[in-house]
N, C-alpha and C positions, 0 to 999 in steps of 0.2 A: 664600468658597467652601466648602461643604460637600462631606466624603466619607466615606462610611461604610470604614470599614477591618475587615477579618475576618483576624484571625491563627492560626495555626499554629505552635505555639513547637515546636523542633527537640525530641527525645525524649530524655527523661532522666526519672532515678528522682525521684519528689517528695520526697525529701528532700535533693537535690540542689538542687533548686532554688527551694525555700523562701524564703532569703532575699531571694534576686532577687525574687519573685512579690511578697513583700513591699514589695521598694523600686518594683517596678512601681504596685503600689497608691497609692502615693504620690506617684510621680510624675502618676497621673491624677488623684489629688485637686488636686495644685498646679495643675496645669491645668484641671480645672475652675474652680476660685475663678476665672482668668484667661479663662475664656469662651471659650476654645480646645478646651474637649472638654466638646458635647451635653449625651451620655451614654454610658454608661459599662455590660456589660456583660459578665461572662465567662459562657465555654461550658461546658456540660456536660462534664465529663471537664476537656479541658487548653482554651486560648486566650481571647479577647477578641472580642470586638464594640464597635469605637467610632466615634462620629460624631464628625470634628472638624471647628470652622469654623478653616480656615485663608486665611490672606489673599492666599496662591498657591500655585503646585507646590512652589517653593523652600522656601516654609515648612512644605508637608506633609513634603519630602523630611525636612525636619531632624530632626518632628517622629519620621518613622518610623526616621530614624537613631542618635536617642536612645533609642527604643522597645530596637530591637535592642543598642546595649550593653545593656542592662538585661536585658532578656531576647530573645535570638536567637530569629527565628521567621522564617516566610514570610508574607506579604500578600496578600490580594486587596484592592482598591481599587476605589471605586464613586464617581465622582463622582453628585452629587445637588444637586437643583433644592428650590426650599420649595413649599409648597404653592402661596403665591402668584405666585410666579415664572410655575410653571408652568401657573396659569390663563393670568394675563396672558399665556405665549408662545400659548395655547390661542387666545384671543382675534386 
């Protein structure tokens, strides 16, 4: 299952939270190699853009439960269809 996730990390000075964004960056590389995260964007200013294929809710939940130790933020969540998917529901 894919979902696009859009974050909003909580407000703090960027030297504050440096290290975190760091180990953030990391943890999405490890997950990419593992084909659990698309791709991988951050935002202008502060937060992320990412697509993950997870293999259900309970594994998105974990995934966005890890997210926040690392670095605390808010979610928007976008479940999403592939291209082909969503012809074939077209059809």
């Amino acid at each position: 299952m894919l979902f696009l996730v859009i974050s909003s990390p909580e407000p703090a000075k960027p030297e504050q939270v440096r290290e975190a964004r760091l180990r953030f960056r990391d943890w999405i590389a490890n997950l990419r190699t593992k084909k659990k995260v698309l791709c991988f964007y951050p935002r202008a200013g502060r937060g992320s853009v990412v697509i993950f294929d997870a293999a259900s809710n309970d594994e998105l939940h974990k995934l966005l439960t890890e997210w926040s130790e690392i670095v605390p933020a808010s979610f928007e969540i976008y479940p999403l269809a592939t291209p082909e998917k969503a012809e074939e529901m077209l059809r």
